[in-house]
N, C-alpha and C positions, 0 to 999 in steps of 0.2 A: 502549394500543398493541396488546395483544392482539387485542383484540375489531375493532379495525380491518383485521390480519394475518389474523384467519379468515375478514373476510368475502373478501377477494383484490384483485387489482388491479382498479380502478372509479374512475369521475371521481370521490367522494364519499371514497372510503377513500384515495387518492394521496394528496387536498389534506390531509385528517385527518393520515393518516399524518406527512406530511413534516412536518409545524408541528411533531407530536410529537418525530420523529426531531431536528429543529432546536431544539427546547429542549432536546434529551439533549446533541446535540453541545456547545452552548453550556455546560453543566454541565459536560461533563468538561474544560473549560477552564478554568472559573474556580472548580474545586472542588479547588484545591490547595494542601494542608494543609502543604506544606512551607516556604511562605514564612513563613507564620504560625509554624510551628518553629523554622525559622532567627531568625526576631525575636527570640522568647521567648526561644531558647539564647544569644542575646549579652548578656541581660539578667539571664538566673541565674550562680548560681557553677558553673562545672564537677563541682568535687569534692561540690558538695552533692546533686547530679542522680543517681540510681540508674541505675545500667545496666539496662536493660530490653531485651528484643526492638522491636523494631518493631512495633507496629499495621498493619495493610493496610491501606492506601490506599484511603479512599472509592473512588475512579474503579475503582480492582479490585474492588470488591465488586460497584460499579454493572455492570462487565461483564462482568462473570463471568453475570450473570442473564440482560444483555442477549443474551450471545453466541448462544444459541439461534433469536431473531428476528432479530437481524442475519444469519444465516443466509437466512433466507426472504426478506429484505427484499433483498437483494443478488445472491440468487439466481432469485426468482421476480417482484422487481421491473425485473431487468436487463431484460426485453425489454419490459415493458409500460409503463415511467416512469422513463427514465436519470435524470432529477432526486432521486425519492424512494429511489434505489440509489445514487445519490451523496450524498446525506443521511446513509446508512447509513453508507458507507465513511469519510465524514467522519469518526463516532465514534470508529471505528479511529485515522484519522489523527491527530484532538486525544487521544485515550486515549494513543496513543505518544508523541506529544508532552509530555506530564503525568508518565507515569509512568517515561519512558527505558528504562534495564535491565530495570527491575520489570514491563515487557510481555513478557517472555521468555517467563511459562507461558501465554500466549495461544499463540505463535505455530503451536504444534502444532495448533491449532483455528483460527486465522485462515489459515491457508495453505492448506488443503485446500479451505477457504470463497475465496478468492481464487481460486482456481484454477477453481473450478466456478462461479463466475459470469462468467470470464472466456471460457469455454470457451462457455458462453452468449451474450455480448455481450459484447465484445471494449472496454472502455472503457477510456479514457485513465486516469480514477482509481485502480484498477483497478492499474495498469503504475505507478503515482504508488507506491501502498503498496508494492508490490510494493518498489520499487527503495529504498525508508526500513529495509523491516525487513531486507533484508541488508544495508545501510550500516550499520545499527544491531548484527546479531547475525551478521553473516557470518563473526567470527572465535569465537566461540562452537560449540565440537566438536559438543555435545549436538545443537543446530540446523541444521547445516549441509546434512546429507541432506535436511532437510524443505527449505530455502531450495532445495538443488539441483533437487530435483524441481519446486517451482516455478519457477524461472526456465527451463529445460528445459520444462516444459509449454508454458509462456506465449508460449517463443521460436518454440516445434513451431509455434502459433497463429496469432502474429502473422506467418512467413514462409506460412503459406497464405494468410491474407489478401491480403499482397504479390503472391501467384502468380494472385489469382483476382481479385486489380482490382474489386470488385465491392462493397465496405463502400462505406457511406455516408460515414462519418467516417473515410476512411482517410490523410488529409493529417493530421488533428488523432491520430488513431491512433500513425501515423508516428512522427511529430517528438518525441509523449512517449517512444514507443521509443526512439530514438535518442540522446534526450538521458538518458534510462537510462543507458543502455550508455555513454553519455559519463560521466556520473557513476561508476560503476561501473568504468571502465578507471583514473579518476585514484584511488579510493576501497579499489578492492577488485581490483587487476588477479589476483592469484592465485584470488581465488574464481570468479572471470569464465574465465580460461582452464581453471579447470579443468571447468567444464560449459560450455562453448560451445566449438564450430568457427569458428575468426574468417576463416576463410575464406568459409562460409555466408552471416557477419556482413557482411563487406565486399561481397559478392554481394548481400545485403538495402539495405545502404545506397546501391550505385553504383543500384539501380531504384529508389529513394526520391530519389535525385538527380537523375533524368530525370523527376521531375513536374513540372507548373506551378508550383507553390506555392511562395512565399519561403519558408514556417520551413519545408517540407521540406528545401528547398535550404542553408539553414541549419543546419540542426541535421545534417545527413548530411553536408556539409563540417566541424562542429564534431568527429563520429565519425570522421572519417578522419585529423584532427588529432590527435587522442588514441589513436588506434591507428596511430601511430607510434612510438610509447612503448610498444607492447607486446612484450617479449623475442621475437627473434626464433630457432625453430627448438626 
């Protein structure tokens, strides 16, 4: 994976790349040692089993190495190959998937990586993680300033795009925004108000509601449904 990351983006190193990046994803799926725990622990005796610490979890160890190249790959693949940048984020997504809470010491290093690929190329996947790890760690003190500056950056982002009409992908853009923020109002309404102007918010969705596109028009009536629900004043 390396040796493919330095030579850069190229027809030769993308197709390389991704096959790789697509077997790691697939590993941190099915490299999880807790089912195989949980069997084993219904089969011994409780009191004969020693209290021990925990082991780290394969998928931590695995990306803990990897986080350095997923870096690059999400960063410096976002504009040259949204496939092999969504390969990458993939990892992320099944790593959190696999590991739940135990993704926590990532997110101080996956955030800032989010964010600057985003700032780069504006992807739906992208907006996907984004909206997992604060569903996942928004009530967590330690993390919350990281998660705010994220979603504050991402938001700053995605209303210029809205203002300057001009992305290629801004119907598929949209709609994963929105259905964000839809998850998010029902999931996490106190963390949501307290870094967003949902006034801005409602101002973003009514121009996402005057496109052509059905899931725009969808998912921006979904947002105005659930921002009903949010305290008002």
């Amino acid at each position: 994976m390396e040796a493919w990351i330095a030579q850069g983006p190229g027809p030769e190193s993308n197709v390389r790349l991704q096959t790789t990046v697509g077997m790691l994803r697939m590993l941190m799926t099915t490299l999880d040692t807790r089912i195989l725990e949980e069997d084993l622990l219904e089969l011994e005796d409780p009191k004969s089993r020693p209290r021990t610490q925990a082991d780290p979890h394969p998928v931590s160890i695995i990306l803990q190495k990897l986080m350095p190249l997923l870096r690059v790959v999400l960063c410096q693949w976002a504009l040259d190959s949204s496939d092999v940048a969504q390969s990458g984020c993939d990892i992320l997504e099944r790593s959190l998937a696999t590991l739940a809470d135990d993704y926590a010491p990532f997110v101080g290093e996956v955030a800032p990586i989010i964010a600057q690929a985003f700032e780069a190329s504006p992807a739906h996947f992208l907006v996907e993680h984004m909206a997992h790890l604060v569903l996942r760690f928004h009530s967590c003190d330690p993390l919350r300033p990281l998660l705010s500056t994220l979603v504050q950056q991402m938001s700053r982002k995605v209303k210029q795009i809205v203002e300057e009409d001009k992305y290629e992908d801004l119907s598929v853009l949209c709609d994963c925004w929105l259905r964000a923020l839809h998850s998010l109002i029902k999931k996490a309404p106190t963390f949501l108000l307290e870094n967003e102007d949902f006034d801005s918010l409602f101002t973003l969705a009514f121009k996402v509601l005057q496109r052509p596109e059905p899931r725009t028009f969808q998912s921006s009536c979904r947002f105005f449904v659930s921002g009903r629900a949010i305290p008002q004043g």
